[in-house]
C-alpha angles and dihedrals in degrees: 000000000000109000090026101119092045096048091052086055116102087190130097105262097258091054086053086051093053087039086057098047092048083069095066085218110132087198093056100044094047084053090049095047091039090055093049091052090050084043103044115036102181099058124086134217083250083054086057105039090047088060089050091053095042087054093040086245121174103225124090129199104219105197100234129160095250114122092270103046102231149049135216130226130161123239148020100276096045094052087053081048098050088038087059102043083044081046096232148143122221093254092049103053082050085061093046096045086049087071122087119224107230 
């Protein structure tokens, strides 16, 4: 089953991503981002989050040391939220996010 929402959408990987945000479910977005890692790899989570900003999307990617690398949230406020509880600055968590977990 994993892959399976990518792979039934006909759309380049950043458009499923924008599709996905548009949802405002922080469940569905995490799946859809976490396929086009596995899909694309050579794409990062900045590549990601920089698609979501350019679109005005809601949802954040926040750098953390989970298996992923990365968490989710929606909104503004809750991105400065999880950027203080990860300890982070903004540029920091863009360098973070630029690394690929292995």
């Amino acid at each position: 089953m994993r892959g399976a929402i990518l792979r039934s959408c006909r759309f380049p990987s950043n458009t499923a991503v924008l599709l996905a945000d548009r949802t405002r479910d922080v469940r569905t977005v995490t799946t859809v981002v976490t396929e086009v890692l596995e899909a694309n790899p050579d794409t990062s989570p900045l590549d990601i989050e920089t698609a979501l900003r350019t679109a005005n999307g809601q949802a954040y990617l926040v750098a953390n040391r989970t298996t992923v690398g990365f968490q989710i949230v929606l909104g503004r406020p809750a991105w400065h939220a999880a950027l203080d509880d990860a300890g982070l600055t903004v540029e920091q968590n863009w360098t973070a996010l630029a690394r690929r977990k292995s």
